[in-house]
VMD Tcl script that builds the backbone (N, CA, C; Angstrom):
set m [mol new atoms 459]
animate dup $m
set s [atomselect $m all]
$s set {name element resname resid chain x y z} {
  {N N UNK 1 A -50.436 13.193 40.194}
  {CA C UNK 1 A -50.687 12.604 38.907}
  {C C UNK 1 A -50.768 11.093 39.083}
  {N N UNK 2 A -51.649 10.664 38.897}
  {CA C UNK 2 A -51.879 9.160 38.850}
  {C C UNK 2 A -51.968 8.212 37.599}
  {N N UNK 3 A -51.135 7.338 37.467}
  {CA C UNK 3 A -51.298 5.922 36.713}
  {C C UNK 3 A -52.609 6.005 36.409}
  {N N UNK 4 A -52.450 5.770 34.927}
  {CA C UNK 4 A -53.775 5.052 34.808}
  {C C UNK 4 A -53.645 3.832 34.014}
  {N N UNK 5 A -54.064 2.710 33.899}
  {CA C UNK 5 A -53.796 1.742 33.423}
  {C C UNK 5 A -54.538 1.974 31.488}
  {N N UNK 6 A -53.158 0.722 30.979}
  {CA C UNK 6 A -53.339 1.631 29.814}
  {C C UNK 6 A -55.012 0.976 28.941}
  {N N UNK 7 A -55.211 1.881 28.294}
  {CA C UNK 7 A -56.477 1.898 27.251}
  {C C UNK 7 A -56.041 0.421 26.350}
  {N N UNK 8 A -57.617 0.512 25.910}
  {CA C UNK 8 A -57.151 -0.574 24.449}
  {C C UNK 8 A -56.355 0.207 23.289}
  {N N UNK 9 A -56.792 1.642 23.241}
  {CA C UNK 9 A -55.874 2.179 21.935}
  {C C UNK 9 A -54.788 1.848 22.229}
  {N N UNK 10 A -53.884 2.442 23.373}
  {CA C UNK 10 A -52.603 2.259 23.655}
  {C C UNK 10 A -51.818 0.958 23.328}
  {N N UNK 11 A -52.562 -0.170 24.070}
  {CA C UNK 11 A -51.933 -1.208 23.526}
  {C C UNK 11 A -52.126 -2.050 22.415}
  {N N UNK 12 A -53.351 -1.465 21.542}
  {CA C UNK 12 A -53.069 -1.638 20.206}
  {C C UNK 12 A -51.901 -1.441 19.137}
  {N N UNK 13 A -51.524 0.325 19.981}
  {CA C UNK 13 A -50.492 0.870 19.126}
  {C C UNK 13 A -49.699 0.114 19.765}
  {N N UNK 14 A -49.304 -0.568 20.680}
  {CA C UNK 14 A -47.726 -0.688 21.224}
  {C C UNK 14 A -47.973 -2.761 19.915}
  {N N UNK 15 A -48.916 -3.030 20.063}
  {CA C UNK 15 A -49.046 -4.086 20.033}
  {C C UNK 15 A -47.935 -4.061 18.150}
  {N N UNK 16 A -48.911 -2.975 17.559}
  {CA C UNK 16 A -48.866 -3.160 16.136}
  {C C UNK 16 A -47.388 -2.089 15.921}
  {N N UNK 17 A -46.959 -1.960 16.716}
  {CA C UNK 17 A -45.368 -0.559 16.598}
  {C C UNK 17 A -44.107 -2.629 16.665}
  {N N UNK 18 A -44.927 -3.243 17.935}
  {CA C UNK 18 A -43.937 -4.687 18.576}
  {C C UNK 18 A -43.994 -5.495 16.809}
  {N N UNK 19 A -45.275 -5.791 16.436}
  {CA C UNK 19 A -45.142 -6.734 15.293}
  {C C UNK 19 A -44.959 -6.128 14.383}
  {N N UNK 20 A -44.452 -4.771 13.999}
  {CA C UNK 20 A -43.918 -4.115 12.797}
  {C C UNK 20 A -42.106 -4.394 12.810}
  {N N UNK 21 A -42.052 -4.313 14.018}
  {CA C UNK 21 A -40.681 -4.311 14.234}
  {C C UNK 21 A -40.217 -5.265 14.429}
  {N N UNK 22 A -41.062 -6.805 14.457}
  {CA C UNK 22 A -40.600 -8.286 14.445}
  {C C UNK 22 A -40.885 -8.600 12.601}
  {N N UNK 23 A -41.626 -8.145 12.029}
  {CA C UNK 23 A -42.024 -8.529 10.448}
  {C C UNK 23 A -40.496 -7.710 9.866}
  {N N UNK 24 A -40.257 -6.577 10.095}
  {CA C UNK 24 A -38.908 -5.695 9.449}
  {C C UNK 24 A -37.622 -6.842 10.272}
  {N N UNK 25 A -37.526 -7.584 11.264}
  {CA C UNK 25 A -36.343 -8.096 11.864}
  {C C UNK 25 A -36.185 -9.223 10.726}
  {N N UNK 26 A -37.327 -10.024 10.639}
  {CA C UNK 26 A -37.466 -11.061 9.727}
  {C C UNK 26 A -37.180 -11.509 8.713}
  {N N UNK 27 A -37.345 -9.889 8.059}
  {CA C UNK 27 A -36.930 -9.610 6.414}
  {C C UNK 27 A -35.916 -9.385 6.668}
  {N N UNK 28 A -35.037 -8.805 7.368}
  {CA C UNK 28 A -33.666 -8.572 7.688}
  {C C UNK 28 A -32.621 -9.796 7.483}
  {N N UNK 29 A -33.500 -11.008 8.642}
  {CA C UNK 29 A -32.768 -12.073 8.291}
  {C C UNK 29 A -33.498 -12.978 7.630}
  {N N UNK 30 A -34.159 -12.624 6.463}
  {CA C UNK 30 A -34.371 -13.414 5.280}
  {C C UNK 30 A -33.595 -12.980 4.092}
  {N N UNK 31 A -33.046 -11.904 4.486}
  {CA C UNK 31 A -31.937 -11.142 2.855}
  {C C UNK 31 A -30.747 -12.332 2.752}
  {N N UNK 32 A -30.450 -12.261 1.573}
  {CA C UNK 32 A -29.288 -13.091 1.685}
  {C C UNK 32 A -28.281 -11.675 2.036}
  {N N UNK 33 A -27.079 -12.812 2.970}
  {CA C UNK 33 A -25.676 -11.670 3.085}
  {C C UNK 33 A -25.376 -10.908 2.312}
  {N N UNK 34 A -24.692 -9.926 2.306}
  {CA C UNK 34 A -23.747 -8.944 1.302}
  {C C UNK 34 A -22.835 -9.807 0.979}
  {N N UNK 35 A -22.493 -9.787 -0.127}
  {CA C UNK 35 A -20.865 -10.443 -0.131}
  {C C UNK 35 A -19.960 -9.585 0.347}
  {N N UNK 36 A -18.879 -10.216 1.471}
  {CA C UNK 36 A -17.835 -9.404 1.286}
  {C C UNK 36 A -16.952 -9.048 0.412}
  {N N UNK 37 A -16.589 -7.659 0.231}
  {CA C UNK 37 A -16.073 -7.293 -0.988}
  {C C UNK 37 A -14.464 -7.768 -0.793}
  {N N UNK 38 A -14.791 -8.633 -2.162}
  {CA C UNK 38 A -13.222 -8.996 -2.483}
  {C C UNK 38 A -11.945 -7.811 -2.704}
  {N N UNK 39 A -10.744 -8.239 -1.823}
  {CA C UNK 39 A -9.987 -6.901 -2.352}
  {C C UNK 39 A -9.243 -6.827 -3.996}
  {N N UNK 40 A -9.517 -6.066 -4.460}
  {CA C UNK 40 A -8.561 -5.739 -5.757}
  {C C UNK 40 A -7.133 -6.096 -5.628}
  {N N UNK 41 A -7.033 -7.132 -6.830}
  {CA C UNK 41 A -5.465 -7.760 -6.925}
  {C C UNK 41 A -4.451 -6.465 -7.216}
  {N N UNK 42 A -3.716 -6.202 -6.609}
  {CA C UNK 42 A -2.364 -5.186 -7.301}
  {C C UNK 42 A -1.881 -6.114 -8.195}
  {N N UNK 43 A -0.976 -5.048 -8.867}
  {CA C UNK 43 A -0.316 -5.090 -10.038}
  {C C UNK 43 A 1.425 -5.692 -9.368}
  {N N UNK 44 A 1.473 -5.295 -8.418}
  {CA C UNK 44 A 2.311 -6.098 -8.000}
  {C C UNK 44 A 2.319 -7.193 -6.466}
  {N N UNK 45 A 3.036 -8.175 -6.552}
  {CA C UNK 45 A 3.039 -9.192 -5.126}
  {C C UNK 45 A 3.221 -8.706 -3.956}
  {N N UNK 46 A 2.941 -9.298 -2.636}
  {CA C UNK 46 A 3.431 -8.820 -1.295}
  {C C UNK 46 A 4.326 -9.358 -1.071}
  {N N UNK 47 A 5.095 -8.277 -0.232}
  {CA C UNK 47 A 6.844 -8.777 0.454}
  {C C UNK 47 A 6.816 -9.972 1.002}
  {N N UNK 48 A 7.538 -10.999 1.139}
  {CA C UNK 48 A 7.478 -12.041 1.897}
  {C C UNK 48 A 7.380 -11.519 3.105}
  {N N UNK 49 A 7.832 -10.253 3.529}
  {CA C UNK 49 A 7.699 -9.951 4.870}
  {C C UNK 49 A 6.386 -9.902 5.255}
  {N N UNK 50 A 5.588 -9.578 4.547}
  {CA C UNK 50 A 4.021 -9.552 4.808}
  {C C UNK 50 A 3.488 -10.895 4.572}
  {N N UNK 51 A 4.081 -11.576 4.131}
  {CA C UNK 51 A 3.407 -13.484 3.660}
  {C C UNK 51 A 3.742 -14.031 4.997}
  {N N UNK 52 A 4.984 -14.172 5.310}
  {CA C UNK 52 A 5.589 -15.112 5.699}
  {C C UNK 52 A 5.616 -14.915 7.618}
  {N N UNK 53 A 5.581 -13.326 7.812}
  {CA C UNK 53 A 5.434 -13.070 9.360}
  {C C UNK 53 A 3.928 -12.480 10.054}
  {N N UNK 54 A 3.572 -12.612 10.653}
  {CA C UNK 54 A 2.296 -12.255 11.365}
  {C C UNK 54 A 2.573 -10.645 11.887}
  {N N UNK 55 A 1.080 -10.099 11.575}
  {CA C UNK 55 A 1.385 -8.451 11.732}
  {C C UNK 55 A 2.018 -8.357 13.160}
  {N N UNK 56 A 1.948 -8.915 14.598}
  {CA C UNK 56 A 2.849 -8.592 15.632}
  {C C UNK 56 A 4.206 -8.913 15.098}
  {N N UNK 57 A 4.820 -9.563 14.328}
  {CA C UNK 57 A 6.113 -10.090 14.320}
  {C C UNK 57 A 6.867 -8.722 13.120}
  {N N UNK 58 A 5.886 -8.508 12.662}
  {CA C UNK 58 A 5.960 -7.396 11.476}
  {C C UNK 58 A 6.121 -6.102 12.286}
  {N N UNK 59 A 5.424 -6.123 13.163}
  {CA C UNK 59 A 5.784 -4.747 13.938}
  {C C UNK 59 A 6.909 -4.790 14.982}
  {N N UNK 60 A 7.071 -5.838 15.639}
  {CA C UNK 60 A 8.676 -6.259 16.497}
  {C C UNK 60 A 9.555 -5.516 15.660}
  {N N UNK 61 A 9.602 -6.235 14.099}
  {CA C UNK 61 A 10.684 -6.325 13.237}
  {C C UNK 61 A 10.971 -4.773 12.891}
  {N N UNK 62 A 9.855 -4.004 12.880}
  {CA C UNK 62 A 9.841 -2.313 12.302}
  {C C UNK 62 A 10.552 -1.859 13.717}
  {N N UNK 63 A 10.282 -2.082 14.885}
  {CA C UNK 63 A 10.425 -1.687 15.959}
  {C C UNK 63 A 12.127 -1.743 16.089}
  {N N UNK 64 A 12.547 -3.075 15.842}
  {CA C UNK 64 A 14.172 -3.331 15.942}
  {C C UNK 64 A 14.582 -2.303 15.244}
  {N N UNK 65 A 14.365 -2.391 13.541}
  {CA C UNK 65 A 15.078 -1.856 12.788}
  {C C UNK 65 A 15.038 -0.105 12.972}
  {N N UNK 66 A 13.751 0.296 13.138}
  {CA C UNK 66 A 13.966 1.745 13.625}
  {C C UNK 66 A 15.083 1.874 15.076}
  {N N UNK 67 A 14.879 1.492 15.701}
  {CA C UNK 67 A 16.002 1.240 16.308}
  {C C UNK 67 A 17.132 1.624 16.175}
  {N N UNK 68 A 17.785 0.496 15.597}
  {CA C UNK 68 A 18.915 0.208 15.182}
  {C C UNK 68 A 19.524 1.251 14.477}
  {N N UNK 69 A 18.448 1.700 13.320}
  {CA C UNK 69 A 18.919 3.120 12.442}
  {C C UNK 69 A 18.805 3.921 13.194}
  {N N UNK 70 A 18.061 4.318 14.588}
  {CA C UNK 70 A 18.731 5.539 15.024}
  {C C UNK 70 A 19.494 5.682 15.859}
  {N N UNK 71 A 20.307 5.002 16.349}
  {CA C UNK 71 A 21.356 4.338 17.020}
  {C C UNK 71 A 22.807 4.241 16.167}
  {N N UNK 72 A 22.606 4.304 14.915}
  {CA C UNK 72 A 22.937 5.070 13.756}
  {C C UNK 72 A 23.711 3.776 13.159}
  {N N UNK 73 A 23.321 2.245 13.091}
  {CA C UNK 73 A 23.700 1.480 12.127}
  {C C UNK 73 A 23.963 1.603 11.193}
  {N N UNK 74 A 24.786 1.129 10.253}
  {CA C UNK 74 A 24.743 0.741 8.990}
  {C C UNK 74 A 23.473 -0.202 8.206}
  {N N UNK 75 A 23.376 0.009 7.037}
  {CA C UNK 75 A 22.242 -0.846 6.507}
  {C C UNK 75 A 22.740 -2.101 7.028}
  {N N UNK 76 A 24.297 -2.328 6.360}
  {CA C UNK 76 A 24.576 -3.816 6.315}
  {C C UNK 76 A 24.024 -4.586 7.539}
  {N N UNK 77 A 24.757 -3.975 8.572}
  {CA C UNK 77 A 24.177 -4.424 10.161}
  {C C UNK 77 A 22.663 -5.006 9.722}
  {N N UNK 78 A 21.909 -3.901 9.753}
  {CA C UNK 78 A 20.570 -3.746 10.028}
  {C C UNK 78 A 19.941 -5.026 9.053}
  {N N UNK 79 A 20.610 -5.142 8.376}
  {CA C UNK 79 A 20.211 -6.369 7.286}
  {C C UNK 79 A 20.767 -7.846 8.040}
  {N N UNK 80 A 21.888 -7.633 8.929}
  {CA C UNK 80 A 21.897 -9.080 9.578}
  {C C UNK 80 A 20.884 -9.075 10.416}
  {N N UNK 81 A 20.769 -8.095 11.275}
  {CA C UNK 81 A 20.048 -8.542 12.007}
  {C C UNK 81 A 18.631 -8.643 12.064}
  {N N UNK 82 A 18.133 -8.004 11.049}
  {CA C UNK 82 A 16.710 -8.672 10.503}
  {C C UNK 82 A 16.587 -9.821 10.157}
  {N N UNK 83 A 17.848 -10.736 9.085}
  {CA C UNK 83 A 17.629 -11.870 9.036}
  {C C UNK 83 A 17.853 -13.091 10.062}
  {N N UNK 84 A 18.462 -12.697 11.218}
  {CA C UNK 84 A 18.707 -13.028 12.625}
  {C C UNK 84 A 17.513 -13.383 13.263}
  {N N UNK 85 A 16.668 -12.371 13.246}
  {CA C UNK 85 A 15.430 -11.862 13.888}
  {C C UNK 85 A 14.309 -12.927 12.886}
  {N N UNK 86 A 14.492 -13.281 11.896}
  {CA C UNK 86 A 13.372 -14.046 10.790}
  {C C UNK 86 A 14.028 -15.382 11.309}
  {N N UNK 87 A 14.901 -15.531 11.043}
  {CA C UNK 87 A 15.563 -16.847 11.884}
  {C C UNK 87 A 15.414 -17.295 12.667}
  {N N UNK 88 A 14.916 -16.582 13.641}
  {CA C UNK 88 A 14.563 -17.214 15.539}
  {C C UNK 88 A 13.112 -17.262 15.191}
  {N N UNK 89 A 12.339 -16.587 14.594}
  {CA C UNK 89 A 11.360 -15.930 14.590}
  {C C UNK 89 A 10.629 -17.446 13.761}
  {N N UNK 90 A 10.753 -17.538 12.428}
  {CA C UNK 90 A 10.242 -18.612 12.080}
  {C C UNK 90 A 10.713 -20.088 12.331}
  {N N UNK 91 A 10.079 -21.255 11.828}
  {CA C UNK 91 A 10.966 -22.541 11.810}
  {C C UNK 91 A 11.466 -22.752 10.685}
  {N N UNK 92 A 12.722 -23.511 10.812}
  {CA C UNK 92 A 13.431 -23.902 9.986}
  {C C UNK 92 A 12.990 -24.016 7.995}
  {N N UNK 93 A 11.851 -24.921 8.393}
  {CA C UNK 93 A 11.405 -24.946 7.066}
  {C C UNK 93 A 10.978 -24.011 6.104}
  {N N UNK 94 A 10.309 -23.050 7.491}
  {CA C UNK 94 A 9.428 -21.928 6.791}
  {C C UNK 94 A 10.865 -20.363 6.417}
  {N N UNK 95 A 11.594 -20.608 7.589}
  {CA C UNK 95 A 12.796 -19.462 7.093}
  {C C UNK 95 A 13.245 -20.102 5.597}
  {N N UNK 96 A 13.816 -21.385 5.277}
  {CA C UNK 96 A 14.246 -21.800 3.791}
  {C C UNK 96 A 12.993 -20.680 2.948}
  {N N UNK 97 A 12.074 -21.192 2.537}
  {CA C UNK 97 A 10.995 -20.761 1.782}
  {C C UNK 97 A 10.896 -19.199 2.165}
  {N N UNK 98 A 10.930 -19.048 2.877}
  {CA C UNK 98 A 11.178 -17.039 3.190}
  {C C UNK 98 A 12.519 -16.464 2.257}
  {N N UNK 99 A 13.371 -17.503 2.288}
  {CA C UNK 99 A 14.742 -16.733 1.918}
  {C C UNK 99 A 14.781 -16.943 0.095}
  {N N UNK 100 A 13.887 -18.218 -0.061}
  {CA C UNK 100 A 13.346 -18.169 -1.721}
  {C C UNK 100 A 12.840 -17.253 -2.004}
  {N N UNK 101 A 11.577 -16.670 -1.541}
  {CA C UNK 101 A 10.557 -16.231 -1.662}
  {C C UNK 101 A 10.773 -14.566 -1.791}
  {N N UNK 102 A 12.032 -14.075 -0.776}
  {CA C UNK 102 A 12.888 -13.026 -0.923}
  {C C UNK 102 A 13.808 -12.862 -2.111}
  {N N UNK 103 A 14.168 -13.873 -2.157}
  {CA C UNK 103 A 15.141 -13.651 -3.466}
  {C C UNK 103 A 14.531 -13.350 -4.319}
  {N N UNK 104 A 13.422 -14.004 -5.219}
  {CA C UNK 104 A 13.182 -14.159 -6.124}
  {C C UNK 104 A 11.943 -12.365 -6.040}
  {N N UNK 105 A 11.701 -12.032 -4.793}
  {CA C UNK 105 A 10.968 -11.126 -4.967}
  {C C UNK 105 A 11.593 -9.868 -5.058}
  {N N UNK 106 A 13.104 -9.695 -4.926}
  {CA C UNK 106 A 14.251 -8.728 -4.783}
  {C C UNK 106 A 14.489 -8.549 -6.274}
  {N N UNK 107 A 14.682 -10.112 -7.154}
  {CA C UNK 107 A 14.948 -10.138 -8.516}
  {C C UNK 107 A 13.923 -9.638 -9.330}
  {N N UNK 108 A 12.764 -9.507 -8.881}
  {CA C UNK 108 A 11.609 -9.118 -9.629}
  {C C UNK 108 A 11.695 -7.480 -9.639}
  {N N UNK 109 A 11.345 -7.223 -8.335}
  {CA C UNK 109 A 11.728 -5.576 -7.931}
  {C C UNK 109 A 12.436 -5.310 -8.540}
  {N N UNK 110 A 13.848 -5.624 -9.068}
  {CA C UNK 110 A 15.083 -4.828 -9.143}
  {C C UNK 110 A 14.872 -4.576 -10.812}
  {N N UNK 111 A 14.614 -5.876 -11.046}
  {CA C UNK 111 A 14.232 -5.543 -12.744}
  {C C UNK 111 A 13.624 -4.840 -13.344}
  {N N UNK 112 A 12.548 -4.376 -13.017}
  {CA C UNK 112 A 11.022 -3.554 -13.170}
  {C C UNK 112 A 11.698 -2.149 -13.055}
  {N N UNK 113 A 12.891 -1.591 -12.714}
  {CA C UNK 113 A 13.471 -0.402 -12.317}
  {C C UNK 113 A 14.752 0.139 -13.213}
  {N N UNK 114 A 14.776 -0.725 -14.232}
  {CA C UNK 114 A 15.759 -0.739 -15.301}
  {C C UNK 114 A 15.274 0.806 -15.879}
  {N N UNK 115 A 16.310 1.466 -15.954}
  {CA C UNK 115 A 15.998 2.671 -16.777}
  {C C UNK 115 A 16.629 2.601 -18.458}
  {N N UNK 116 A 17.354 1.299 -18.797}
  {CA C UNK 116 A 17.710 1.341 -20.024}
  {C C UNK 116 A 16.293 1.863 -20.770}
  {N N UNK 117 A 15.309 1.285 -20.395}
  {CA C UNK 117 A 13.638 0.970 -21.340}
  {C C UNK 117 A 13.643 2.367 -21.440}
  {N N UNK 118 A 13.763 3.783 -21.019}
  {CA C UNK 118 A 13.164 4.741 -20.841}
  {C C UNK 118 A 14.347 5.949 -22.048}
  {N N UNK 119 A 14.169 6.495 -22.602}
  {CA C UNK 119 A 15.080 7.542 -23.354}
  {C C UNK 119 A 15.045 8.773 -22.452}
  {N N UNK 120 A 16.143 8.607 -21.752}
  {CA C UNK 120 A 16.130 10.245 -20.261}
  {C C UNK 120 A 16.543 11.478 -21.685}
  {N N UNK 121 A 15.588 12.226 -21.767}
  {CA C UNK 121 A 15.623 13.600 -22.323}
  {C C UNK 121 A 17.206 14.281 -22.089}
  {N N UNK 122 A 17.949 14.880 -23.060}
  {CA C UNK 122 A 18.976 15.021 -22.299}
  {C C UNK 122 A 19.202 17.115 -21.934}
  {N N UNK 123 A 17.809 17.401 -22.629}
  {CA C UNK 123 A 17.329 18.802 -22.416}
  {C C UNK 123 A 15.981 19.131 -22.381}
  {N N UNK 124 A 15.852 19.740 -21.487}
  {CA C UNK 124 A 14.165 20.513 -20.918}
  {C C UNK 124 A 13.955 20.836 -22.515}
  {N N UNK 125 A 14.180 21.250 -23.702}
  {CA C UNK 125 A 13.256 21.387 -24.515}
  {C C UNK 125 A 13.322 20.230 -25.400}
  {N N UNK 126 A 14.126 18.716 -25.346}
  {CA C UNK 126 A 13.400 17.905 -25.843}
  {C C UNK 126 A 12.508 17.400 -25.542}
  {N N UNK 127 A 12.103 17.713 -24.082}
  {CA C UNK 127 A 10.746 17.401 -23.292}
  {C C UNK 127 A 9.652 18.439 -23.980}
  {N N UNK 128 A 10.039 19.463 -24.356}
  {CA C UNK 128 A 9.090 20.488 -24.399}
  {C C UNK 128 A 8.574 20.472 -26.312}
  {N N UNK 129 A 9.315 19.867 -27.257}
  {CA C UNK 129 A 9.197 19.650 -27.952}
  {C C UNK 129 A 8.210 17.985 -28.391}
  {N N UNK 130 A 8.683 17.192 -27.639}
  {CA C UNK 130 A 8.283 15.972 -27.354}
  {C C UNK 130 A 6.568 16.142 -27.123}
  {N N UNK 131 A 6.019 17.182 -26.167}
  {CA C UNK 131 A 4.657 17.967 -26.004}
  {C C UNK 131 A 4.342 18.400 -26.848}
  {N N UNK 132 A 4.921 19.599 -27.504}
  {CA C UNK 132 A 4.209 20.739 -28.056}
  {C C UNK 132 A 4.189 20.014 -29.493}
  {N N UNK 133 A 4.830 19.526 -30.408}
  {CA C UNK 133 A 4.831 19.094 -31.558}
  {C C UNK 133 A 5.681 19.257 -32.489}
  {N N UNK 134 A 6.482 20.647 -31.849}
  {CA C UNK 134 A 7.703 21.335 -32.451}
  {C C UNK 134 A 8.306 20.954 -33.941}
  {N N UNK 135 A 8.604 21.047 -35.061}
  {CA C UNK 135 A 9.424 20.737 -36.106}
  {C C UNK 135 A 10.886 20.781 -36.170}
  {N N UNK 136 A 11.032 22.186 -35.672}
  {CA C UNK 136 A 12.218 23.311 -35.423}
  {C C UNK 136 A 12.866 22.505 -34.017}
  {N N UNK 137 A 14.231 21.690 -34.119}
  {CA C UNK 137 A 14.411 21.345 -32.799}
  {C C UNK 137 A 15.897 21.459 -32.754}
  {N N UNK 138 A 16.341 22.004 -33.274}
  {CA C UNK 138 A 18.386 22.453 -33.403}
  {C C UNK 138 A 18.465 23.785 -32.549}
  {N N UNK 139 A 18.751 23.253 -31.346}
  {CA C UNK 139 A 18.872 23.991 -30.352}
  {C C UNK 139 A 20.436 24.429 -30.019}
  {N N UNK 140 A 20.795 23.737 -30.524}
  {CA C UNK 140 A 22.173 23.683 -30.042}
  {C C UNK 140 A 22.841 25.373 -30.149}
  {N N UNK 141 A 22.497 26.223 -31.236}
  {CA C UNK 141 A 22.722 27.978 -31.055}
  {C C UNK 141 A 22.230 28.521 -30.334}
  {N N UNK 142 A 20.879 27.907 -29.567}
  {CA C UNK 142 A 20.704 28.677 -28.840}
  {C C UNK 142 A 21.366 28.204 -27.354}
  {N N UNK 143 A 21.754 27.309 -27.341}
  {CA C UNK 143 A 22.585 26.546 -26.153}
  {C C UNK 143 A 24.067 27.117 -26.169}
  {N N UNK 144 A 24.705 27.284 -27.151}
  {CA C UNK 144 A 26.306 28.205 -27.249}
  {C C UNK 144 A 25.913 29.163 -27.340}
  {N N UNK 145 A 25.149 30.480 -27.472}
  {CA C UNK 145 A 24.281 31.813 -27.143}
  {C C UNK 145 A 24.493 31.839 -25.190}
  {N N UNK 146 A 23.393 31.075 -25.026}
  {CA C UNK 146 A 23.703 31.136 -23.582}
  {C C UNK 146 A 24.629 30.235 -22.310}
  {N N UNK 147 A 25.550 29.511 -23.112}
  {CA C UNK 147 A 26.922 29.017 -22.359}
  {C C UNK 147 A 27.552 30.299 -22.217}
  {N N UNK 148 A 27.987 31.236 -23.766}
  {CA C UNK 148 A 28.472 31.858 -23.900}
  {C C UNK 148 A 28.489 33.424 -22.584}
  {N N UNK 149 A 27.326 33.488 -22.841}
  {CA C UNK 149 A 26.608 34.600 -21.732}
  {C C UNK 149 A 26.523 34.242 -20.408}
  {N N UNK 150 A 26.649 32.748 -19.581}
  {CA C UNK 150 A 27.057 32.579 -18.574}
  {C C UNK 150 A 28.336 32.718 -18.234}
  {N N UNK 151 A 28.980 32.037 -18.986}
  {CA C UNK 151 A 31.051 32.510 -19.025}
  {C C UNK 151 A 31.105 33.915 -19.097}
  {N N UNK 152 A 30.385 34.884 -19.929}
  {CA C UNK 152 A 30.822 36.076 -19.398}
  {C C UNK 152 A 31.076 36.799 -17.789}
  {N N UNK 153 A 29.416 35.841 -17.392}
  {CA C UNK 153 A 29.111 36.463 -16.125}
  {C C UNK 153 A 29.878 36.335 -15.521}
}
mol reanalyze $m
mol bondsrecalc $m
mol representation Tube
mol addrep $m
């Protein structure tokens, strides 16, 4: 089988396949960019642990503390020595502002978890009444009905 050197068709097509595919590169980089998509704000802030340490220092820190808990610490421990570990770990200035930045994000957390705000049901059918629409809600006979019938048992 022998070479044959190519035709004019041939390198017409190769010619017009090369400048189809330089006119499409062109337009490519004549688009303006995508924007990168901004991420969606949560509803709540990040830990200072995520502000304040770099993801290797973030994973050291997971690394100790798993550790430590299975080695079978106490929290308390495990809480010095994380802040031990933020201590060496950052400088001076930046640990101050970490230990603000914690506080005030501990005080936020802790508040948001208040169960006064909430009325805890103090029976499955004031929940079930609370749903259904119920009128009829004096349960209480049928609650000494079946105290009664468990004490028998």
């Amino acid at each position: 089988m022998s070479l044959r050197p190519l035709s004019r068709l041939s390198f017409g097509f190769i010619f017009l396949q090369f400048s189809l595919l330089c006119t499409v590169l062109a337009e490519a980089n004549s688009l303006p960019e995508a924007p990168t998509p901004i991420r969606p704000t949560r509803g709540c802030p990040l830990s200072p642990y995520a502000t304040y340490l770099s993801q290797d220092q973030q994973e050291t820190l997971h690394e100790l503390v798993t550790e430590a808990r299975q080695q079978g610490a106490d929290e308390s421990t495990v809480k010095l020595h994380i802040d031990k570990y933020i201590s060496k770990v950052l400088p001076p200035q930046k640990y101050a502002e970490f230990r603000d930045a914690f506080e005030r994000f501990e005080a936020n957390r802790r508040e948001k978890r208040s169960t006064e705000e909430k009325k805890i049901p103090k029976k499955v059918f004031d929940l079930v009444d609370q749903y259904s629409g119920s009128v009829d809600t004096d349960y209480s006979k049928f609650y000494k009905d079946n105290v009664r019938k468990l004490r028998r048992l």
